[in-house]
Residue frames as a rotation matrix with the C-alpha (Angstrom) as fourth column:
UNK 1
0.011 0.996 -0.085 1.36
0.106 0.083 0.991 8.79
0.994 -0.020 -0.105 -9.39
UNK 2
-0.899 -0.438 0.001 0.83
-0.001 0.000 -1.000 9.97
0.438 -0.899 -0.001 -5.92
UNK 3
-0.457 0.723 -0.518 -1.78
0.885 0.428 -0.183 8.48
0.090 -0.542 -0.836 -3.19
UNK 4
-0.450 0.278 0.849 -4.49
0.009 -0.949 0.316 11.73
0.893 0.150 0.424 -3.19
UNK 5
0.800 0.500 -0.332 -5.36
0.297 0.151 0.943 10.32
0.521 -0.853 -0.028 0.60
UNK 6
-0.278 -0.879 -0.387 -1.52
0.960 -0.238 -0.148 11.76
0.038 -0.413 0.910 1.78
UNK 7
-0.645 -0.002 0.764 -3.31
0.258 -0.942 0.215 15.31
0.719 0.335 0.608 1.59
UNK 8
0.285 0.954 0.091 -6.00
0.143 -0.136 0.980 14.64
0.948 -0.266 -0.175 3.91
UNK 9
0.008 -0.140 0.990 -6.03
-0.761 -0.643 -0.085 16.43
0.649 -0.753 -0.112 7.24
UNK 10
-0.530 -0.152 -0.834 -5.22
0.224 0.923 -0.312 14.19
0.818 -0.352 -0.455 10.40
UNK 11
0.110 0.428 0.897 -7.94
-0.623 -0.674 0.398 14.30
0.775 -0.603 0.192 13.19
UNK 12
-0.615 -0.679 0.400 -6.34
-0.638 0.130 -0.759 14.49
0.463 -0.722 -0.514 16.58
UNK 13
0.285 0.726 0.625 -9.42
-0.924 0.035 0.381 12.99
0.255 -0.686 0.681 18.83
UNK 14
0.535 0.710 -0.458 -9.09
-0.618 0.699 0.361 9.13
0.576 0.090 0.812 18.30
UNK 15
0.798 -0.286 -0.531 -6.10
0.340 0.941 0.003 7.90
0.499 -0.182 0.847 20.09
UNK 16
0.769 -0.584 -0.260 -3.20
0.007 -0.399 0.917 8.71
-0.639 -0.707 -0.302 23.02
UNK 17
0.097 -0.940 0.326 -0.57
0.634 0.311 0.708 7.79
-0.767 0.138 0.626 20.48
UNK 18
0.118 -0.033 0.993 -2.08
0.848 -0.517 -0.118 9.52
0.517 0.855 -0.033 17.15
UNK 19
0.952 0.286 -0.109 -2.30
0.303 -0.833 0.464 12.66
0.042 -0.474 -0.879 19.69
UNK 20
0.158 -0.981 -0.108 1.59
0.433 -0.030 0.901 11.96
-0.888 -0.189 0.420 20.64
UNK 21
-0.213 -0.897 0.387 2.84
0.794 0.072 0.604 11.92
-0.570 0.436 0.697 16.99
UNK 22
0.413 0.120 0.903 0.57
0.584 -0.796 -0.161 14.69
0.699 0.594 -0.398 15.24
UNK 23
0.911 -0.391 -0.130 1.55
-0.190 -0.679 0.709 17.05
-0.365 -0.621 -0.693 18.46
UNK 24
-0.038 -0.987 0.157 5.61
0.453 0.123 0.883 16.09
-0.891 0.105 0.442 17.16
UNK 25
-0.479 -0.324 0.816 5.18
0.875 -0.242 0.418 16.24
0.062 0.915 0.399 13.56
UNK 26
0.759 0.319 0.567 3.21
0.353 -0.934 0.054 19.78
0.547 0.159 -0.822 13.78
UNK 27
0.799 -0.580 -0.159 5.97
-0.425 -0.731 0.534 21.22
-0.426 -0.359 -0.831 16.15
UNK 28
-0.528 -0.800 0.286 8.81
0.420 0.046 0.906 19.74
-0.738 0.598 0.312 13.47
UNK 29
-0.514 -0.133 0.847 7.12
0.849 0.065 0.525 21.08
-0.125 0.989 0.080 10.71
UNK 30
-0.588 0.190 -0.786 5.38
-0.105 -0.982 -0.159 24.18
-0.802 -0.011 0.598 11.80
UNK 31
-0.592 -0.274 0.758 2.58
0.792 -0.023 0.610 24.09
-0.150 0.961 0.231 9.25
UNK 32
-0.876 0.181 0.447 0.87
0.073 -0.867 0.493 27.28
0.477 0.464 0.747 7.59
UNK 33
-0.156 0.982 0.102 -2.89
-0.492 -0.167 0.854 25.89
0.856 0.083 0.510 8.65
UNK 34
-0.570 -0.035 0.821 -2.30
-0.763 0.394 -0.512 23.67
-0.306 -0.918 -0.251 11.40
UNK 35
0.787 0.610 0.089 -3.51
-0.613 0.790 0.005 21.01
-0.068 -0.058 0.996 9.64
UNK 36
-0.315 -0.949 0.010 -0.92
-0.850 0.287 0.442 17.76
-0.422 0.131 -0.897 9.44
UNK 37
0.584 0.623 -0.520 -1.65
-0.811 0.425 -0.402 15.22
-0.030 0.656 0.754 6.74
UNK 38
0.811 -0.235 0.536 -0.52
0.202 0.972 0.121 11.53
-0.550 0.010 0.835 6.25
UNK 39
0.675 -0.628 0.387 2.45
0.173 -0.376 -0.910 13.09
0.717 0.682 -0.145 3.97
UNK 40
0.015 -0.740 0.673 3.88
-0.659 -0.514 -0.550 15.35
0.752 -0.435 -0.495 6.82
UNK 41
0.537 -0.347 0.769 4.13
-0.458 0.646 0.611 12.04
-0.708 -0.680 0.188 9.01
UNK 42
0.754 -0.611 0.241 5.86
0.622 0.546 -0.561 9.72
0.211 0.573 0.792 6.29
UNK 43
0.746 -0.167 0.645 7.84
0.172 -0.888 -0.427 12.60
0.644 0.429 -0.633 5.82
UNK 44
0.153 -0.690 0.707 9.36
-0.778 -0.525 -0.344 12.97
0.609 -0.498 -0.617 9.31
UNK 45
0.554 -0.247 0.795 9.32
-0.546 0.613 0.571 9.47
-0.629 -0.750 0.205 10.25
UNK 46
0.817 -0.478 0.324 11.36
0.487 0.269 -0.831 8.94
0.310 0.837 0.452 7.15
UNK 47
0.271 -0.654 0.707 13.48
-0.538 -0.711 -0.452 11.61
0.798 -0.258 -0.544 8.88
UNK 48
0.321 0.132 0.938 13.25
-0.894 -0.285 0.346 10.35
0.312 -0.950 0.026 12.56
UNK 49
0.036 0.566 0.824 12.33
-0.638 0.648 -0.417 6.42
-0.769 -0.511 0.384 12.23
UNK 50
0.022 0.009 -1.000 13.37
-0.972 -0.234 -0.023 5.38
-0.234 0.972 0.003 9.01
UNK 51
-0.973 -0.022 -0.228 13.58
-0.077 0.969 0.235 1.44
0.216 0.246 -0.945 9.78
UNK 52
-0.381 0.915 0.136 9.63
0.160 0.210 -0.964 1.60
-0.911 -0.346 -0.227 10.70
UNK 53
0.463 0.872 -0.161 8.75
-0.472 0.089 -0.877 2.87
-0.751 0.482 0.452 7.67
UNK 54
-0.407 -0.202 -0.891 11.12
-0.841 0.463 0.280 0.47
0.356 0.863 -0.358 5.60
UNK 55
-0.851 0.208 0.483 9.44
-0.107 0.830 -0.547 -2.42
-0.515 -0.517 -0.684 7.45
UNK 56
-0.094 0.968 -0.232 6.38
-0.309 -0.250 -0.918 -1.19
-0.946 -0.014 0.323 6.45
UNK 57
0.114 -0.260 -0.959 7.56
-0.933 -0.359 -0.013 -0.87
-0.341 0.896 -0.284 2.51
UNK 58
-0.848 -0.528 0.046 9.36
-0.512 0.839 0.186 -4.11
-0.136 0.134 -0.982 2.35
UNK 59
-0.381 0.777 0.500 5.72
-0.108 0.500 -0.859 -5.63
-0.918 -0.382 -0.107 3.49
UNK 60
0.009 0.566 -0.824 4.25
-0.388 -0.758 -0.525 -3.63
-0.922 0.324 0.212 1.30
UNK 61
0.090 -0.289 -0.953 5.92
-0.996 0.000 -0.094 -4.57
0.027 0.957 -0.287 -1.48
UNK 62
-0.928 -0.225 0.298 6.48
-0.309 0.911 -0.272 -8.40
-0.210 -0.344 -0.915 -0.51
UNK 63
-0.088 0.915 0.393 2.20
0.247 0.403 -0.881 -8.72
-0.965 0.020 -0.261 -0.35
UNK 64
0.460 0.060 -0.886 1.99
-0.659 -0.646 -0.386 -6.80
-0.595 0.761 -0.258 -3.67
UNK 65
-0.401 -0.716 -0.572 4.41
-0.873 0.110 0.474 -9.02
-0.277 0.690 -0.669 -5.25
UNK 66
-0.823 0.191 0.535 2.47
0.062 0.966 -0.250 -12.38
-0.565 -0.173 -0.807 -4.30
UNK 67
0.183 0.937 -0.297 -0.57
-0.137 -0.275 -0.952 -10.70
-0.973 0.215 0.078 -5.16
UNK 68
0.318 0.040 -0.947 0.67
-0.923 -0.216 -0.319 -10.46
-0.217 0.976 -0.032 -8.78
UNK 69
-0.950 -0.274 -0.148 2.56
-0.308 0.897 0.318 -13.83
0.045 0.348 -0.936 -8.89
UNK 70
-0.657 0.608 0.445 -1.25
0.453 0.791 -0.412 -15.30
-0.602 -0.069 -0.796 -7.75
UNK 71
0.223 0.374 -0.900 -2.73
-0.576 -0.695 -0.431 -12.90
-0.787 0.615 0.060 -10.28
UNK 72
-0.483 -0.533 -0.694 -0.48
-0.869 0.393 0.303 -14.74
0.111 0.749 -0.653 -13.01
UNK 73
-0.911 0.279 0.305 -1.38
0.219 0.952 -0.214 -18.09
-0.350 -0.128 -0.928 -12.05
UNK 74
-0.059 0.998 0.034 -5.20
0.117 0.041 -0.992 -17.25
-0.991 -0.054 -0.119 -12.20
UNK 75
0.315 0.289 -0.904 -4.84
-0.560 -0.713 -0.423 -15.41
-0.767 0.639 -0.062 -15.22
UNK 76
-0.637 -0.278 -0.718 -2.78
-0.725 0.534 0.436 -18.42
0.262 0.798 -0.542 -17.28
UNK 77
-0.913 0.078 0.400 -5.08
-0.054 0.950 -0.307 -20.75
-0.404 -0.302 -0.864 -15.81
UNK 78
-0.120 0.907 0.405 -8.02
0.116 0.418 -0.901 -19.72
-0.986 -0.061 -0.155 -17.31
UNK 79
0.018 -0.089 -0.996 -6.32
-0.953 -0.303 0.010 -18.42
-0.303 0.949 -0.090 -20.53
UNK 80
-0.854 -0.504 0.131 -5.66
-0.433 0.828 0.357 -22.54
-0.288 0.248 -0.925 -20.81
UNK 81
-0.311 0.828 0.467 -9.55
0.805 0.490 -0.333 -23.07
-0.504 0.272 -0.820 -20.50
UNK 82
0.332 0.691 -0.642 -10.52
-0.178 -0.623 -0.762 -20.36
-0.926 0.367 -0.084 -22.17
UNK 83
-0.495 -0.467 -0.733 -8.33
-0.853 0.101 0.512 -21.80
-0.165 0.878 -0.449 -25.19
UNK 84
-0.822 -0.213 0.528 -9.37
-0.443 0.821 -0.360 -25.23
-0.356 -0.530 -0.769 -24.57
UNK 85
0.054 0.946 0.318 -13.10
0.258 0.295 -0.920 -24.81
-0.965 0.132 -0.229 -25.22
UNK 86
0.225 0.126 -0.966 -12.48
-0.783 -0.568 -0.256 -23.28
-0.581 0.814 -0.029 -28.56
């Protein structure tokens, strides 16, 4: 399953830094349209920078996990009252 927001075109305007890294990743990756999408950054800071974006991941995955452990909880707690009243 892949995120259908990694296709979308980056626009240069809002910031000194987003300006920095699309100006890199378009002269590492040379693309066809000149557009550079959230893909071709992962991409070459996966190349370049690869402990930034495992920081990121780790997180990623770290909130994601809690989220489901406090999912579980909720979900057996009310499976207890929802048995209960019966």
């Amino acid at each position: 399953m892949k995120n259908s927001n990694l296709s979308n075109p980056i626009l240069p305007e809002e910031t000194e830094l987003k300006k920095i890294i699309l100006n890199y990743v378009g002269n590492k990756i040379n693309p066809d349209n000149d557009n550079i999408t959230v893909e071709h950054i992962i991409d070459v800071f996966a190349d370049q920078f690869p402990e930034f974006l495992l920081v990121l991941a780790e997180e990623n995955w770290i909130n994601g996990y809690t989220q489901a452990l406090s999912d579980t909880k909720y979900v057996e707690k009310n499976e207890k009252l929802y048995t209960n009243k019966e």
